[in-house]
C-alpha positions in Angstrom: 2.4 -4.5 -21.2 2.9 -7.0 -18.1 1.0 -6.7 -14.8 3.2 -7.9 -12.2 2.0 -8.7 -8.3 5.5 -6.4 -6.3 4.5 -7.3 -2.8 1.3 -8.7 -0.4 1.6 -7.3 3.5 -1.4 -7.6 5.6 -3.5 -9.3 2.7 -3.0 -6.0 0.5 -1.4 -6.8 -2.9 0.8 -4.1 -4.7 0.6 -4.8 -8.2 2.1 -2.9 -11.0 1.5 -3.0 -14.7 3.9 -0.9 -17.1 3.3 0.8 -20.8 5.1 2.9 -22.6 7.7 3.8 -19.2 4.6 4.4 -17.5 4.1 2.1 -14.2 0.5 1.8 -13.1 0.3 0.9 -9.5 -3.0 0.0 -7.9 -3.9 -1.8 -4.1 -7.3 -2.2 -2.5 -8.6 -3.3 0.6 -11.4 -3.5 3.2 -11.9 -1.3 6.4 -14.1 -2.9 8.5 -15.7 0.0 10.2 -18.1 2.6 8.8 -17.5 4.7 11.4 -14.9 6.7 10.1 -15.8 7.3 6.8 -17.3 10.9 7.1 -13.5 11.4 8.6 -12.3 10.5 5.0 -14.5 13.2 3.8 -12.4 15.5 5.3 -8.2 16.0 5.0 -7.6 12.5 4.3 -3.5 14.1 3.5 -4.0 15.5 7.0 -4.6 12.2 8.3 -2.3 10.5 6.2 0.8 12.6 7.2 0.0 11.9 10.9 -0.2 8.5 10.4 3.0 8.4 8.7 5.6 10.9 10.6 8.1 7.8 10.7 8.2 8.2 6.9 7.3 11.4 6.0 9.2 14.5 7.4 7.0 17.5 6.9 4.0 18.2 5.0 3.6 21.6 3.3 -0.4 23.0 2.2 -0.2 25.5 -1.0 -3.8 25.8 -1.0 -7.1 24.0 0.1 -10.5 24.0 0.5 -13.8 21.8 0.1 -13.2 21.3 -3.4 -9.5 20.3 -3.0 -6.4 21.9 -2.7 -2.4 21.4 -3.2 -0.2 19.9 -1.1 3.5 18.5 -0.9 4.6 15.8 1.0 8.2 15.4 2.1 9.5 12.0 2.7 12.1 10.7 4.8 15.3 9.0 3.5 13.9 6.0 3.4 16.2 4.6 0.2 19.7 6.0 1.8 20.9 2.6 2.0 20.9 2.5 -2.0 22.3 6.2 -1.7 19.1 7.7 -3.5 18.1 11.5 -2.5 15.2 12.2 -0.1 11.8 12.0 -2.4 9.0 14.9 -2.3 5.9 14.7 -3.6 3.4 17.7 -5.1 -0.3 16.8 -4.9 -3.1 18.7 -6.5 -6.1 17.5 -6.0 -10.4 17.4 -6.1 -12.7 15.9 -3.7 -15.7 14.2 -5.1 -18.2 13.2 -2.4 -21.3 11.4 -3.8 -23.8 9.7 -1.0 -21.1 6.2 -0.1 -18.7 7.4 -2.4 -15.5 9.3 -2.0 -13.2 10.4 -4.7 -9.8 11.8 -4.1 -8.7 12.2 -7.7 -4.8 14.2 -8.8 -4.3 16.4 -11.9 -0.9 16.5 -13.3 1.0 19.7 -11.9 3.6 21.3 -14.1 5.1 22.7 -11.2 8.6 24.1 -10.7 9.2 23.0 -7.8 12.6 22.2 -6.2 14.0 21.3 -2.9 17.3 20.8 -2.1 18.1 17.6 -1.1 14.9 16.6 -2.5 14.2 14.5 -5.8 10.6 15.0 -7.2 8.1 11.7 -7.5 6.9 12.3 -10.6 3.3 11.0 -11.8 0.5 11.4 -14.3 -2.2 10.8 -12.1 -3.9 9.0 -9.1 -6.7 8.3 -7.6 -7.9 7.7 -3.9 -11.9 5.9 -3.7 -13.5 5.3 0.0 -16.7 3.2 -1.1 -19.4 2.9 2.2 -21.0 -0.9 1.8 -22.9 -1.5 4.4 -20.5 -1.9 7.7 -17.7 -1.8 5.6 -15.4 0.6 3.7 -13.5 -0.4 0.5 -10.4 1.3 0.0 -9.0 1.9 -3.4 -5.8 3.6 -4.5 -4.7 3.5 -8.5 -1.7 6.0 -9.2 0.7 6.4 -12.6 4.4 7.5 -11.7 6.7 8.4 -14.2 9.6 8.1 -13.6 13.1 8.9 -15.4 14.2 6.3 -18.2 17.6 5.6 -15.9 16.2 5.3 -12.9 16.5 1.6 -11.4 13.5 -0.8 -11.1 13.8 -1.6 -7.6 13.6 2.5 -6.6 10.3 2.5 -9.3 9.3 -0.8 -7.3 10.5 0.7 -3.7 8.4 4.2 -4.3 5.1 2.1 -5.1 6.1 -0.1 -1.9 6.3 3.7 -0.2 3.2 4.9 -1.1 1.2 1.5 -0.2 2.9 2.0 3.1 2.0 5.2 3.7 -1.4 3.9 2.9 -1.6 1.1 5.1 -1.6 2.8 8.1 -5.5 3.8 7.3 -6.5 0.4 8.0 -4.5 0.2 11.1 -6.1 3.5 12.5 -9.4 1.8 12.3 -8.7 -1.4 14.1 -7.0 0.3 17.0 
C-alpha cells in the first residue's frame, strides 16, 4: 500500500493510496464563507453539474428526495486525446445532516447500466463532508474507484484528477 500525492491546483492536493487494485482518492479544503452552507444541504449534484457543464454533458435523476436519491452523471470526452471512451458515472446516495455537519455518503450500485459510447466509472464508495467552523466551511471528498486490472495508470490517475475538478469549482462559486 503506497500513498502517493497525483496533483496540488489551487492549494488542494489529490492524493491517492492503492490496496489490493483498489485506488483511494481523497482532497480537502476550506471555503471561506458560511453563507452557503444551508445551499449544500440541498442538491449539492444539482449544483455540481452546473458548475461543471464544460465537463459534464448531461446529468440524468433516477430518483431523489430528502434522504437521497440516484443520479448519473455523463462526462464529456475529456481523455479523447488518449482515445479513451466518454466516462459515466451512477451515484446512489444518502444525505446525512447533523447541526454543522453534512454527509453526502455513496452505496455501491450493482446496476446494469449501459450507454453507448459510454464507459462506466466504477467505485466502491465515496464520501462528500461540508463541516460549518465558525466562518468557515471545510470541504472533504474521500472516494474508492475500481477500476479494471488493464486499465492504464494515468486514466486511474486522470479520472481522480476529473472528479477533483469537478469539485473545485465549489470553492470558486463562493469567492465569486
Amino acid at each position: 500500500m503506497s500513498i502517493k500525492k497525483i496533483c496540488s491546483k489551487d492549494n488542494i492536493n489529490l492524493y491517492k493510496k492503492t490496496d489490493n487494485g483498489i485506488h483511494n482518492f481523497y482532497f480537502e479544503y476550506d471555503i471561506h464563507n458560511d453563507k452557503i452552507f444551508n445551499l449544500l444541504k440541498n442538491d449539492i449534484f444539482k449544483i455540481i453539474f452546473e458548475l461543471n457543464k464544460d465537463l459534464i454533458d448531461k446529468m440524468e435523476v433516477i430518483c431523489q428526495n430528502s434522504e437521497g436519491g440516484t443520479i448519473i452523471l455523463f462526462f464529456k470526452d475529456v481523455l479523447k486525446e488518449i482515445k479513451m471512451k466518454k466516462r459515466f458515472i451512477c451515484i446512489h446516495y444518502t444525505i446525512d445532516i447533523e447541526n454543522d455537519n453534512i454527509r453526502y455518503k455513496t452505496k455501491e450500485l450493482n446496476n446494469d447500466f449501459n450507454f453507448e459510447g459510454y464507459l462506466p466509472i466504477k467505485w466502491k464508495h465515496a464520501e462528500i463532508q461540508f463541516i460549518l467552523i465558525q466562518d468557515k466551511i471545510n470541504a472533504k471528498c474521500n472516494f474508492l474507484l475500481d477500476e479494471d486490472l488493464d486499465t492504464p495508470i494515468y486514466v486511474e490517475n486522470t479520472i481522480g484528477k476529473l472528479i477533483k475538478n469537478v469539485f473545485i469549482k465549489l470553492k470558486y462559486l463562493v469567492h465569486t
